[in-house]
Gaussian input, Z-matrix of N, CA and C with variables (Angstrom, degrees):
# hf/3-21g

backbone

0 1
 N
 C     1     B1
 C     2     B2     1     A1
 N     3     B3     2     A2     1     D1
 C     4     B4     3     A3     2     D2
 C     5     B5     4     A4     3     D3
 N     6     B6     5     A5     4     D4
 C     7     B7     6     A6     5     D5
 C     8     B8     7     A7     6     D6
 N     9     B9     8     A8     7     D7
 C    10    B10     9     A9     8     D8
 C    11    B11    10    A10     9     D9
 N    12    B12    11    A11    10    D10
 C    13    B13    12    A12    11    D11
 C    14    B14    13    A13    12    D12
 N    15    B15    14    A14    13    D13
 C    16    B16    15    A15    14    D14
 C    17    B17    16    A16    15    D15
 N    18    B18    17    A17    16    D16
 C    19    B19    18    A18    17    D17
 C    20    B20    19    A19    18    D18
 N    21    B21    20    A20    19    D19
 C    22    B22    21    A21    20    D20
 C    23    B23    22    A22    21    D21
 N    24    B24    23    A23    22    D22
 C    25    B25    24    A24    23    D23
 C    26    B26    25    A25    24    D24
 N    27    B27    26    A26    25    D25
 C    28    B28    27    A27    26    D26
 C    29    B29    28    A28    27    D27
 N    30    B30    29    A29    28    D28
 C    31    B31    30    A30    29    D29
 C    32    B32    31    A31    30    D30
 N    33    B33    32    A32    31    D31
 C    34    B34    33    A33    32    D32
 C    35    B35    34    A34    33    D33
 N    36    B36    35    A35    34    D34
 C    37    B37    36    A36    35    D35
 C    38    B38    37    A37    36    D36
 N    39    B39    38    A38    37    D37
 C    40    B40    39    A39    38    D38
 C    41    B41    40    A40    39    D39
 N    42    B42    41    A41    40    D40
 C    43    B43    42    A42    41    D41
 C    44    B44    43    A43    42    D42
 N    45    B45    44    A44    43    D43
 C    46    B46    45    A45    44    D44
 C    47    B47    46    A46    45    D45
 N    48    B48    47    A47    46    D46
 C    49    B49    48    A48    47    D47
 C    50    B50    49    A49    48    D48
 N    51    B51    50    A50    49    D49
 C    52    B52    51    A51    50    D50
 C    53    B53    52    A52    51    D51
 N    54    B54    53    A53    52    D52
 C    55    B55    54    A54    53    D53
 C    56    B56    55    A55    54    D54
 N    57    B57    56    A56    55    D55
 C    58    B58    57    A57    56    D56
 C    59    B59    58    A58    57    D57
 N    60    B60    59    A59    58    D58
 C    61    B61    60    A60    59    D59
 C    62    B62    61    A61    60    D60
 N    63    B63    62    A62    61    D61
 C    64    B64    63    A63    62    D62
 C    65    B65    64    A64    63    D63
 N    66    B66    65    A65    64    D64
 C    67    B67    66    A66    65    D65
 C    68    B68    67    A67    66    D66
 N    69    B69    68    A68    67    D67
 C    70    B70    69    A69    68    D68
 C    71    B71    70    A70    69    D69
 N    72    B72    71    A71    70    D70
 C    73    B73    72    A72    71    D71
 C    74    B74    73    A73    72    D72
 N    75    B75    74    A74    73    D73
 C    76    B76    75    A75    74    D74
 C    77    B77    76    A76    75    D75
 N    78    B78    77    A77    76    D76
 C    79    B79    78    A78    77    D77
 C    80    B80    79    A79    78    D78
 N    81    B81    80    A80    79    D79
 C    82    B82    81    A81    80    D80
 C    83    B83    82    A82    81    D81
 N    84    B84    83    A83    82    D82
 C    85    B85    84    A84    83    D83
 C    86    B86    85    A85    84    D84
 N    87    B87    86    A86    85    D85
 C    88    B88    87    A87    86    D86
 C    89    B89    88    A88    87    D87
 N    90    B90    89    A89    88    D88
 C    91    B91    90    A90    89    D89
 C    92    B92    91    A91    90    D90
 N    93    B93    92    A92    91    D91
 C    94    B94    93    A93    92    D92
 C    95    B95    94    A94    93    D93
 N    96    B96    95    A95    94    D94
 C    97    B97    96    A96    95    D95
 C    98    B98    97    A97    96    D96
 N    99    B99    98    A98    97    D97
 C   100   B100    99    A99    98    D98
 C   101   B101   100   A100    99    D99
 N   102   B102   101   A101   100   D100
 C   103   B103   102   A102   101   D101
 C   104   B104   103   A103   102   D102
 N   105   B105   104   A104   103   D103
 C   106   B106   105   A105   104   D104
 C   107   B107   106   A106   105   D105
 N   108   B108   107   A107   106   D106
 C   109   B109   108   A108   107   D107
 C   110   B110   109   A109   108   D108
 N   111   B111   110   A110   109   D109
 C   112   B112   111   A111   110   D110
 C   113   B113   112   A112   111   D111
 N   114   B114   113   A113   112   D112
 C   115   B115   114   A114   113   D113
 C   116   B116   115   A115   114   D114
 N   117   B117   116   A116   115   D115
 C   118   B118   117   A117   116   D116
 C   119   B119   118   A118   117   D117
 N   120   B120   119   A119   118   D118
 C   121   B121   120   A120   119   D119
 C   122   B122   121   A121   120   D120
 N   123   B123   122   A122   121   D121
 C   124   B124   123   A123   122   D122
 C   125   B125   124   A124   123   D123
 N   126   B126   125   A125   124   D124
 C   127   B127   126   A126   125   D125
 C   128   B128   127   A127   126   D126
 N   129   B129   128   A128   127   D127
 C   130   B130   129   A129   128   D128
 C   131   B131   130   A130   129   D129
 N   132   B132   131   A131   130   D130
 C   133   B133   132   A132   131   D131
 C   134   B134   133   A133   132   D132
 N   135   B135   134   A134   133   D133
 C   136   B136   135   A135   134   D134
 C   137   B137   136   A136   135   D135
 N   138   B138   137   A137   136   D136
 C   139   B139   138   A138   137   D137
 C   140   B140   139   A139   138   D138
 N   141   B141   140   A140   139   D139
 C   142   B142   141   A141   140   D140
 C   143   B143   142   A142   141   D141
 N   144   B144   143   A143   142   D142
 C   145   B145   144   A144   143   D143
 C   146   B146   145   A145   144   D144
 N   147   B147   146   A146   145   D145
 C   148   B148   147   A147   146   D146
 C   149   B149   148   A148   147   D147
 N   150   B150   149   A149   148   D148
 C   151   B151   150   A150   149   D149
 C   152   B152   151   A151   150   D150
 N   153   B153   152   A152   151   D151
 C   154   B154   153   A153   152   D152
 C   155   B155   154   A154   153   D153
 N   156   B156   155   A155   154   D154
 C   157   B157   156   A156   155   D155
 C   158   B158   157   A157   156   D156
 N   159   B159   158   A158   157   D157
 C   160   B160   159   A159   158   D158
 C   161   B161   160   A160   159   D159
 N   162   B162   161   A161   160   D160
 C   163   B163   162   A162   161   D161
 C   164   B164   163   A163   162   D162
 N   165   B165   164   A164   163   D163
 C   166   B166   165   A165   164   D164
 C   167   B167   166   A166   165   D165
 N   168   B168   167   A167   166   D166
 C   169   B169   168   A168   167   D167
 C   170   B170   169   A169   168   D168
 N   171   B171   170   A170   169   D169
 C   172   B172   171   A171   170   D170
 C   173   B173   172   A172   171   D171
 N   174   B174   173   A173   172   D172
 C   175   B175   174   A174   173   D173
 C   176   B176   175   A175   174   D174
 N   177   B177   176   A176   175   D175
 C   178   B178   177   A177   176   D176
 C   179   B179   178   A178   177   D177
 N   180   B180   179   A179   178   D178
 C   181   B181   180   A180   179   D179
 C   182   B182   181   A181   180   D180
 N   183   B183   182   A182   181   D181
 C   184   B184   183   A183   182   D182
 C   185   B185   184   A184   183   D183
 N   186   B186   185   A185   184   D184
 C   187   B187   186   A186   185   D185
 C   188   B188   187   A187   186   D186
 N   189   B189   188   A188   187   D187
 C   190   B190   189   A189   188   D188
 C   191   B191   190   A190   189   D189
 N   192   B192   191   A191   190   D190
 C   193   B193   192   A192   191   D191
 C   194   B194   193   A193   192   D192
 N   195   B195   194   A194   193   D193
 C   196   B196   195   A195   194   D194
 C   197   B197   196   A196   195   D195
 N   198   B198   197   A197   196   D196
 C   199   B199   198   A198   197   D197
 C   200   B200   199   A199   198   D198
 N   201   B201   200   A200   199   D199
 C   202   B202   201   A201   200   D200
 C   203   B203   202   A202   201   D201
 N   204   B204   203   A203   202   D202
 C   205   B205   204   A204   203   D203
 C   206   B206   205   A205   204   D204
 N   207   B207   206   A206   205   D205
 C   208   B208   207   A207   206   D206
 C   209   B209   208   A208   207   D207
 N   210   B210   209   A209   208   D208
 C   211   B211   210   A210   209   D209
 C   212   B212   211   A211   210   D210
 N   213   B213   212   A212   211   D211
 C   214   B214   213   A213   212   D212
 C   215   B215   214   A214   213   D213
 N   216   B216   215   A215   214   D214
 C   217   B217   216   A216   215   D215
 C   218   B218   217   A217   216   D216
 N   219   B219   218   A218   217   D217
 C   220   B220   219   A219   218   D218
 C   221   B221   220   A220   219   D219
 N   222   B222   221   A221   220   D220
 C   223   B223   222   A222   221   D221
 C   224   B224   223   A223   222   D222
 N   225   B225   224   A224   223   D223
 C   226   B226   225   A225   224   D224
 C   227   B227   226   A226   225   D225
 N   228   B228   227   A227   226   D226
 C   229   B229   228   A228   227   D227
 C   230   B230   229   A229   228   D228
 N   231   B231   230   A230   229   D229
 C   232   B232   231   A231   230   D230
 C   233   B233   232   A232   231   D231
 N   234   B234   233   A233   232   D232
 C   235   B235   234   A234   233   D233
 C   236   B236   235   A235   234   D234
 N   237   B237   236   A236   235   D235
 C   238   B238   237   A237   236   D236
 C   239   B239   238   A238   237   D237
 N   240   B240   239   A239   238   D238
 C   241   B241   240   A240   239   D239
 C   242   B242   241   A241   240   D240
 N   243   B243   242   A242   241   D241
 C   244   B244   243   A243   242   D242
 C   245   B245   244   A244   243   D243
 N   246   B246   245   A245   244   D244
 C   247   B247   246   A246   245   D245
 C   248   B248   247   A247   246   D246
 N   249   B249   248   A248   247   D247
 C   250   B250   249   A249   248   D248
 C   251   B251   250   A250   249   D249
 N   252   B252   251   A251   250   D250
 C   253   B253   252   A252   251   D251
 C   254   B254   253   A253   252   D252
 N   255   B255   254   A254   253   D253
 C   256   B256   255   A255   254   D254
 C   257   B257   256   A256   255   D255
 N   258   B258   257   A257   256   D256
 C   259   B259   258   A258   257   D257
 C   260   B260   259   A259   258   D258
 N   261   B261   260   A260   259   D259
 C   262   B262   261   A261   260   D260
 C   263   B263   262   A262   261   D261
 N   264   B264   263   A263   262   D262
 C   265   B265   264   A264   263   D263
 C   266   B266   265   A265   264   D264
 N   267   B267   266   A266   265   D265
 C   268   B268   267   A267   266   D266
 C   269   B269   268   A268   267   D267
 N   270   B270   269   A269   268   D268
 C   271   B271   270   A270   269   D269
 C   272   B272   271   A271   270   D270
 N   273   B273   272   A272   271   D271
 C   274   B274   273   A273   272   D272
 C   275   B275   274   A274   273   D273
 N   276   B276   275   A275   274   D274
 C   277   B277   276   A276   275   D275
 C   278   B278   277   A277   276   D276
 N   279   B279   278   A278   277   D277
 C   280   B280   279   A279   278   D278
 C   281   B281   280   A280   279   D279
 N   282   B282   281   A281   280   D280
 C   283   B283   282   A282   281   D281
 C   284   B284   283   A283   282   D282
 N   285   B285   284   A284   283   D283
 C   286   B286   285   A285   284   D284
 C   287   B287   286   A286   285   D285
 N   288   B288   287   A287   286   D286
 C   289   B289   288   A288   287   D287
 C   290   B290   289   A289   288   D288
 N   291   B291   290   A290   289   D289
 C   292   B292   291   A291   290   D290
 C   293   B293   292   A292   291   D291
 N   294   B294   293   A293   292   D292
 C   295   B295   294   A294   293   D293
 C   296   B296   295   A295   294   D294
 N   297   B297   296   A296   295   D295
 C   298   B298   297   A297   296   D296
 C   299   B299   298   A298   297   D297
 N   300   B300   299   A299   298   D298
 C   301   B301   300   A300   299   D299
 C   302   B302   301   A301   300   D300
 N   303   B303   302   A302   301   D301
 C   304   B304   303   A303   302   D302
 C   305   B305   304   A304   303   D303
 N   306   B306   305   A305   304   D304
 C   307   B307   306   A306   305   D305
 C   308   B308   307   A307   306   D306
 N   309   B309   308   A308   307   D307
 C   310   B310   309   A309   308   D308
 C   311   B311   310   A310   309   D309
 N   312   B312   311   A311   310   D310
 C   313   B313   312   A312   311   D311
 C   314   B314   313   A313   312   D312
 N   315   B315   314   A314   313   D313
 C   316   B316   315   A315   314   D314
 C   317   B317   316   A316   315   D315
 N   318   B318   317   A317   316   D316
 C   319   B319   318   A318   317   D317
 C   320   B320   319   A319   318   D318
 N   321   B321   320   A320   319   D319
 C   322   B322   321   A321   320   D320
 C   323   B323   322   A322   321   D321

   B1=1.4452
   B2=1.5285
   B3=1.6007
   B4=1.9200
   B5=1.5371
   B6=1.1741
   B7=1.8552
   B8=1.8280
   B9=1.3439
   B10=1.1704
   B11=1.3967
   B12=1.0843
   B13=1.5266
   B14=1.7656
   B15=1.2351
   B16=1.3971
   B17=1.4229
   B18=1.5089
   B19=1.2942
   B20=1.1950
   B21=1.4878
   B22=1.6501
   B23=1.0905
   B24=1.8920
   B25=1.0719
   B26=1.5643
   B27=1.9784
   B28=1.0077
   B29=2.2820
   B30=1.2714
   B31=1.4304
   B32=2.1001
   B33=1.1819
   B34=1.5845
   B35=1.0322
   B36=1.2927
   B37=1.4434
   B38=1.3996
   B39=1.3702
   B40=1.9074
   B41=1.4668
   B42=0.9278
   B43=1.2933
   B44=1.6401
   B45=1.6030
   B46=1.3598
   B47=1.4456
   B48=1.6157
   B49=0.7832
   B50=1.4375
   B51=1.4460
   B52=1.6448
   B53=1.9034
   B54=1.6164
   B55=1.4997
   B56=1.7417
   B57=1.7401
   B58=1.7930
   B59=1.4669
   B60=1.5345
   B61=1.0335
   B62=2.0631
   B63=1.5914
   B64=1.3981
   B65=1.4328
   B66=1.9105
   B67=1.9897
   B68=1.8832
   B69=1.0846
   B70=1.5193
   B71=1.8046
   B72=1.1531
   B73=1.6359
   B74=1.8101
   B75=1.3514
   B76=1.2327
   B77=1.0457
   B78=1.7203
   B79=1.6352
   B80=1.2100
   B81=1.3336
   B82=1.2643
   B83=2.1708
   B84=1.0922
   B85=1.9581
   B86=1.5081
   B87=1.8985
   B88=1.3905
   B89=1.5000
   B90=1.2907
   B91=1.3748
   B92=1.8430
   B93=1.2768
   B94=1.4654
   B95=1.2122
   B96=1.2757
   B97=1.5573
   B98=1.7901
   B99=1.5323
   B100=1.3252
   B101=1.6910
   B102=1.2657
   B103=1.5665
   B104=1.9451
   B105=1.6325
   B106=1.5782
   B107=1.2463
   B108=1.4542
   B109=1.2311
   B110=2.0588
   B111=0.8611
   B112=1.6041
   B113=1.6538
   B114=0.9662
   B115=1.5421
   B116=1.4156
   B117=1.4367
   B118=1.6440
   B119=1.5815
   B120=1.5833
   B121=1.5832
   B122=1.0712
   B123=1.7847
   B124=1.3253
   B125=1.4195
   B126=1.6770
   B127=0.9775
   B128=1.6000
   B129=1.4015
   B130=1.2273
   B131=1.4367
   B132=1.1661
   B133=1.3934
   B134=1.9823
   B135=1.3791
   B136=1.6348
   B137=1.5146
   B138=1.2515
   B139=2.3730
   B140=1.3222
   B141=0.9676
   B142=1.7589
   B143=1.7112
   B144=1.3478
   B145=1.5551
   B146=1.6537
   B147=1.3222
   B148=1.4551
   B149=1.9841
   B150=1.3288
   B151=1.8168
   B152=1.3711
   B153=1.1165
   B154=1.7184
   B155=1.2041
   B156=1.8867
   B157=1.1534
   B158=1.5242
   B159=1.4965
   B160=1.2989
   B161=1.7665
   B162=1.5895
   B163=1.8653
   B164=1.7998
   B165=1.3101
   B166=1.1884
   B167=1.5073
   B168=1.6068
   B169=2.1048
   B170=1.3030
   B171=1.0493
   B172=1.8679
   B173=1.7930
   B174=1.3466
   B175=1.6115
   B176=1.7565
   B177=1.3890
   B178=1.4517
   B179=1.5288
   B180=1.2562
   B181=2.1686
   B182=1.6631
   B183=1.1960
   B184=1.0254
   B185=1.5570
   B186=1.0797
   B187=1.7362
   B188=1.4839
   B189=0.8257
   B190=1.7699
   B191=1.5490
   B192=1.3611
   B193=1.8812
   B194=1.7562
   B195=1.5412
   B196=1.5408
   B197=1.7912
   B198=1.5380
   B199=1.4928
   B200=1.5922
   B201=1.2246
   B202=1.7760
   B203=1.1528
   B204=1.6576
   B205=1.4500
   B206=1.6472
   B207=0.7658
   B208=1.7233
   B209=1.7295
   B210=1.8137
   B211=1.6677
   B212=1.4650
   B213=1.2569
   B214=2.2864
   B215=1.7960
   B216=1.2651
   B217=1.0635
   B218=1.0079
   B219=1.6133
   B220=1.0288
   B221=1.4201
   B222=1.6571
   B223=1.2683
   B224=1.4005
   B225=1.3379
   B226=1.4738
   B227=1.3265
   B228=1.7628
   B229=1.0905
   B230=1.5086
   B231=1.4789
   B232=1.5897
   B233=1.5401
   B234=1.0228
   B235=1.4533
   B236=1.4689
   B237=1.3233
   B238=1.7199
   B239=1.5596
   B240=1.1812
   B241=1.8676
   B242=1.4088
   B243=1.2294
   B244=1.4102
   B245=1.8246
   B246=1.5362
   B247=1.7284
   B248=1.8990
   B249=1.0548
   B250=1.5264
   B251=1.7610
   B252=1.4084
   B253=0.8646
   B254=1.6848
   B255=0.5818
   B256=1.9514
   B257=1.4733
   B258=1.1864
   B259=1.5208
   B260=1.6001
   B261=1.2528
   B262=1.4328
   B263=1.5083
   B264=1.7697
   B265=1.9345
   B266=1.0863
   B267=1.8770
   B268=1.8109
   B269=1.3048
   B270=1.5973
   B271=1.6513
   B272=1.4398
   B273=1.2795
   B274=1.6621
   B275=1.5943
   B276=1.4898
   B277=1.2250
   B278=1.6142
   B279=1.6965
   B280=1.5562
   B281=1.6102
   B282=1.9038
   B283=1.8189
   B284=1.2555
   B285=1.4192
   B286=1.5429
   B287=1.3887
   B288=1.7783
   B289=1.5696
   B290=1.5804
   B291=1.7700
   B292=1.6029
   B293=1.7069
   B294=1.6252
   B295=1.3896
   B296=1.6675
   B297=1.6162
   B298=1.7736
   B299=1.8805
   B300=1.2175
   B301=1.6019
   B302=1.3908
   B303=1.2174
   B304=1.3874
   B305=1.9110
   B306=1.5178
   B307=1.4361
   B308=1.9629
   B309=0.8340
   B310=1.9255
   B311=1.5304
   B312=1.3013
   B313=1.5556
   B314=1.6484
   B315=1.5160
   B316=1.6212
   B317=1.7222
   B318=1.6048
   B319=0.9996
   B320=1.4058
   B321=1.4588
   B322=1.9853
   B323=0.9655
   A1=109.78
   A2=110.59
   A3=91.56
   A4=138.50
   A5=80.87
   A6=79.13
   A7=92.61
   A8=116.17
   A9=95.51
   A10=123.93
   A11=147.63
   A12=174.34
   A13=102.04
   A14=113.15
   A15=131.00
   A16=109.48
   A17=131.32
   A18=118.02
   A19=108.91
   A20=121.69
   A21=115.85
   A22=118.00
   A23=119.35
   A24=123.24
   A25=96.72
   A26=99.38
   A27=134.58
   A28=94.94
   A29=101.43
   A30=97.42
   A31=100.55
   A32=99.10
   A33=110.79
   A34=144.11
   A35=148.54
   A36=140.95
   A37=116.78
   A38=120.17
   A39=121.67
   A40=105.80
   A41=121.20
   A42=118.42
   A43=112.08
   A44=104.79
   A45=120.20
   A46=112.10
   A47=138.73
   A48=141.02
   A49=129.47
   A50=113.47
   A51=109.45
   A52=96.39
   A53=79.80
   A54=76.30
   A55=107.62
   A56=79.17
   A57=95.44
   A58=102.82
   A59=97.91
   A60=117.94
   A61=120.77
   A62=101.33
   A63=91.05
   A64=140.76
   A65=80.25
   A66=94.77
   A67=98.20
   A68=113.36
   A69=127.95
   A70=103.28
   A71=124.59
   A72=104.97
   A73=102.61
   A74=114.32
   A75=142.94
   A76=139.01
   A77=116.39
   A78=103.97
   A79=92.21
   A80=105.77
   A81=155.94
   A82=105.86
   A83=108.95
   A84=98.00
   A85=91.41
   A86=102.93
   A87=114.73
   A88=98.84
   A89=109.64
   A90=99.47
   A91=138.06
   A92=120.55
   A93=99.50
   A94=116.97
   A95=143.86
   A96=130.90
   A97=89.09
   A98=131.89
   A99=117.29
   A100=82.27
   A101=116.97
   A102=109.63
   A103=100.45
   A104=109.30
   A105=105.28
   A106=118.56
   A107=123.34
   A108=157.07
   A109=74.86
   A110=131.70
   A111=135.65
   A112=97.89
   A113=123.81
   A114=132.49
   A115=118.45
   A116=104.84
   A117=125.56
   A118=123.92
   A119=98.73
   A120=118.59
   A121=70.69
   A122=98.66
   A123=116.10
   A124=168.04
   A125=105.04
   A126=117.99
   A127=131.09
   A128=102.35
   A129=116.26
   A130=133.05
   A131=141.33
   A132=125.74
   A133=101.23
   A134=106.20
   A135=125.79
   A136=99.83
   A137=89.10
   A138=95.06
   A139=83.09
   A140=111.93
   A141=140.68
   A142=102.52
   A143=109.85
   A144=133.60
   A145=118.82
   A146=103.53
   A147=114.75
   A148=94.24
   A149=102.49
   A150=99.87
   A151=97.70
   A152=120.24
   A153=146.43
   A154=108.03
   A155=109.15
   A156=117.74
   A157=100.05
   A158=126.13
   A159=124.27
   A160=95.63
   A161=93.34
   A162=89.53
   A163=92.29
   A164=112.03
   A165=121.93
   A166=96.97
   A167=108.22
   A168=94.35
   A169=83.67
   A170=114.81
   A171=136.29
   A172=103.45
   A173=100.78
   A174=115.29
   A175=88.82
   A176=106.62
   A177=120.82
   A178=118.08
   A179=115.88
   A180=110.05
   A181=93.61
   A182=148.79
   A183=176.93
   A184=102.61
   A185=137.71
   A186=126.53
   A187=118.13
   A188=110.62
   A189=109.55
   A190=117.92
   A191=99.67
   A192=103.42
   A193=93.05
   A194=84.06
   A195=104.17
   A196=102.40
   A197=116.12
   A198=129.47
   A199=98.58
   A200=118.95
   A201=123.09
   A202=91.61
   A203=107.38
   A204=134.52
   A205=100.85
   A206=142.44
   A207=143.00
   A208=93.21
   A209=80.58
   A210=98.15
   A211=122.57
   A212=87.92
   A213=97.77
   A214=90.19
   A215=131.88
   A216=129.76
   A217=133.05
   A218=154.62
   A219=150.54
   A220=142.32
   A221=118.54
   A222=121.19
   A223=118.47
   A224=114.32
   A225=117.06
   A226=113.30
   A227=106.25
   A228=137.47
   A229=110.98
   A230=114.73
   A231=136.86
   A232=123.04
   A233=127.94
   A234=132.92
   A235=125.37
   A236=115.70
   A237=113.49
   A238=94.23
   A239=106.32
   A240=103.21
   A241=119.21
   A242=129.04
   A243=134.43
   A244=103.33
   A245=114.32
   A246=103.50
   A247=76.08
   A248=89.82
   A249=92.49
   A250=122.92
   A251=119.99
   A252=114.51
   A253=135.20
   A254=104.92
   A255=122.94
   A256=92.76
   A257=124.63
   A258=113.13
   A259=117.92
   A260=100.20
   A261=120.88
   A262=118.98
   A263=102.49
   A264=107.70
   A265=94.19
   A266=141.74
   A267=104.22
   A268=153.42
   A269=90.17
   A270=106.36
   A271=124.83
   A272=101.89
   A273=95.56
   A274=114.59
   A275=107.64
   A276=117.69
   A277=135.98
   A278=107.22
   A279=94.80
   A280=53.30
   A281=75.44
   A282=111.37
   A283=106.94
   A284=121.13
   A285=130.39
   A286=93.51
   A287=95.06
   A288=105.52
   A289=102.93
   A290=103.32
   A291=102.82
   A292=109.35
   A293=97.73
   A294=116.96
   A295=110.88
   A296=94.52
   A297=92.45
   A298=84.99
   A299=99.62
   A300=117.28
   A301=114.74
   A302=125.87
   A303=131.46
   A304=119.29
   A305=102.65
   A306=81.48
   A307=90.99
   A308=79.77
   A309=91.52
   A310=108.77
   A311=101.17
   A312=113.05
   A313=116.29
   A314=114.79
   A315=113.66
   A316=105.46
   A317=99.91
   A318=105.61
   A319=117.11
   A320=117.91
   A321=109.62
   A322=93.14
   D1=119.11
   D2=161.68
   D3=-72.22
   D4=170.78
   D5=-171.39
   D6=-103.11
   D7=94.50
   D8=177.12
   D9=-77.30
   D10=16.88
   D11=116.26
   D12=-0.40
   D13=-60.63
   D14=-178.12
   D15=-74.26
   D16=-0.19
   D17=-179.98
   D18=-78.14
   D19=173.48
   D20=155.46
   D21=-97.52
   D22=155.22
   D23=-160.33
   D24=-135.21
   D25=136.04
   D26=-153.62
   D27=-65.41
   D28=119.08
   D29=-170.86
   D30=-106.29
   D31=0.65
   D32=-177.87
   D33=151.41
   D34=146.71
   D35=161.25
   D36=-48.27
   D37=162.84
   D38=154.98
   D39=-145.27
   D40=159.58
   D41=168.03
   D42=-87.61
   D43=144.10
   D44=-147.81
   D45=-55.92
   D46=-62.10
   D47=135.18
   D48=178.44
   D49=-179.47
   D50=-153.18
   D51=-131.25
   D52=150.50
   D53=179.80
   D54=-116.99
   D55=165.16
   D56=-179.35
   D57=-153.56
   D58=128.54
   D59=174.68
   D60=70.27
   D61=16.60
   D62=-151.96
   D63=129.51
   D64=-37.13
   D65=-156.06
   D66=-124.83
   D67=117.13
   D68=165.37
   D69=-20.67
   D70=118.83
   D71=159.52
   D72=-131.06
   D73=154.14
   D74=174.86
   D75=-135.97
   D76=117.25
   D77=-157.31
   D78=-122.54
   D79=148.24
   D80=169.38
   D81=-82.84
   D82=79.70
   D83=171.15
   D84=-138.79
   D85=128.65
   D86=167.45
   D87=-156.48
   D88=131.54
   D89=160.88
   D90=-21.48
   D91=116.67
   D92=-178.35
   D93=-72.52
   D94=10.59
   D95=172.58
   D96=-78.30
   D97=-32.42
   D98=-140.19
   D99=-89.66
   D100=-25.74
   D101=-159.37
   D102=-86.61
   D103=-13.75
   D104=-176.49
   D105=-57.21
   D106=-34.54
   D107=-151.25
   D108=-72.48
   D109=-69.36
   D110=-171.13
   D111=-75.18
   D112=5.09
   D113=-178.10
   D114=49.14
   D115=61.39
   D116=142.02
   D117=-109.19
   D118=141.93
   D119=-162.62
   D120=-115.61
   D121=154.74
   D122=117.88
   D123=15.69
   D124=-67.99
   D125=150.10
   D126=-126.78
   D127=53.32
   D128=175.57
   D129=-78.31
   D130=160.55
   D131=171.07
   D132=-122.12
   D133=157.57
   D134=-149.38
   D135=-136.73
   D136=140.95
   D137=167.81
   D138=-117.82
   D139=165.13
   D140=-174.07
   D141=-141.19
   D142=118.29
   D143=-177.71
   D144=-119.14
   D145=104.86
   D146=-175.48
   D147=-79.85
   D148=125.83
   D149=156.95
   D150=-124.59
   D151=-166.07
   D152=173.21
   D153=-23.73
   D154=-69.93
   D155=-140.66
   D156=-138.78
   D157=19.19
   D158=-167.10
   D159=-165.77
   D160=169.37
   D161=163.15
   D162=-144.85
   D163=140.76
   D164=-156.84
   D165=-110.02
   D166=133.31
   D167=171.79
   D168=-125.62
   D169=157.20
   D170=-157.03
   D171=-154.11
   D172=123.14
   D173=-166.11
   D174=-81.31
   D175=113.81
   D176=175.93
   D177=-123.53
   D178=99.45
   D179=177.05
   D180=-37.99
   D181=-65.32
   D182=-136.20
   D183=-92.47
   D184=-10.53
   D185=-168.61
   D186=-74.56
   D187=169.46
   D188=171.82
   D189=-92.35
   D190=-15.95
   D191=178.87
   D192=-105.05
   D193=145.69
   D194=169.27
   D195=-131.47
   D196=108.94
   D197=-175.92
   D198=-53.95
   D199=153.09
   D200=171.69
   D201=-102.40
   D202=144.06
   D203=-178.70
   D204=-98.20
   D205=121.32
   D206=161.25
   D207=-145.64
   D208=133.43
   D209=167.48
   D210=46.41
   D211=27.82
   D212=167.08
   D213=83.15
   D214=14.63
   D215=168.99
   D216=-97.42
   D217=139.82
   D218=139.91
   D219=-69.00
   D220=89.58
   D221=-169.04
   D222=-99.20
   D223=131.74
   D224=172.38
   D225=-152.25
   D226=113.48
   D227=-175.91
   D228=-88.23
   D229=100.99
   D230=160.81
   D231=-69.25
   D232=94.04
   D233=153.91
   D234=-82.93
   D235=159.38
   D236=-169.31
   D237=170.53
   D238=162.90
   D239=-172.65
   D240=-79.46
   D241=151.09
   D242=-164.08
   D243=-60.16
   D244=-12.02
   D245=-155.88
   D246=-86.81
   D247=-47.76
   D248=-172.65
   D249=-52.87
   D250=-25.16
   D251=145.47
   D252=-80.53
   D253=5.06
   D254=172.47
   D255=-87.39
   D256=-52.90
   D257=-163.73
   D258=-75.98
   D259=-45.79
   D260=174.20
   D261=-49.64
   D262=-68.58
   D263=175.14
   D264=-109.10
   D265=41.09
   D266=157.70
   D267=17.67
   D268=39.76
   D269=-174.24
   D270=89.34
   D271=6.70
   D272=-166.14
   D273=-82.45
   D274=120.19
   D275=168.34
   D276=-22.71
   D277=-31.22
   D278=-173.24
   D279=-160.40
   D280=157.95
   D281=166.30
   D282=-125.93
   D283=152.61
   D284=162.80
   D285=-83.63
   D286=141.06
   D287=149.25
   D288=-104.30
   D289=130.64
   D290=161.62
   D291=-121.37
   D292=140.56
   D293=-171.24
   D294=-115.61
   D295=123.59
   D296=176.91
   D297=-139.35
   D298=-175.29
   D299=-160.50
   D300=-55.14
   D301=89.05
   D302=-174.13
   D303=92.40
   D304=16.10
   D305=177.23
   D306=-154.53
   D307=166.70
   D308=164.56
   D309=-140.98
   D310=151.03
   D311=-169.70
   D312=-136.37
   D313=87.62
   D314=176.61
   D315=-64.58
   D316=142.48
   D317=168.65
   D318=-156.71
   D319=167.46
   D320=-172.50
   D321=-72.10

């Protein structure tokens, strides 16, 4: 039987993404009360994980990214090279963000 309890749950759309300079970027802005609920603060620090078909951010004391706070918000701006976004979302217009306990997961 599943436990559907353990799935992740869809925290929003984004639009797919835009380039600068060359380089794929993807942002990440939601209020941080909405993202605590998946247990992100404020002043947390994040790793960011490119796979195949997704890019994974993972709540780390220890990470190398630190999200910008503006206006009770949480922003975090993802860059990575344009081929790599071709492979990953194949053009797709908007991505889901899904949020489960300590991580978020963009995907087409």
């Amino acid at each position: 039987m599943n436990d559907f309890t353990k799935l992740p749950t869809v925290v929003y759309t984004i639009k797919g993404t835009n380039l600068n300079k060359g380089r794929a970027r993807t942002w990440i802005e939601k209020p941080v009360g909405e993202l605590a609920v998946f247990g992100f603060s404020a002043d947390m620090r994040v790793d960011i994980e490119f796979l195949a078909d997704r890019i994974v951010v993972t709540a780390n004391p220890d990470g190398k990214r630190k999200p910008t706070i503006r206006n009770g918000k949480m922003i975090l701006d993802i860059c990575y090279p344009d081929a790599q976004r071709a492979a990953m979302f194949n053009g797709a217009a908007r991505l889901t963000v899904w949020g489960e306990p300590g991580r978020l997961i963009i995907t087409a």
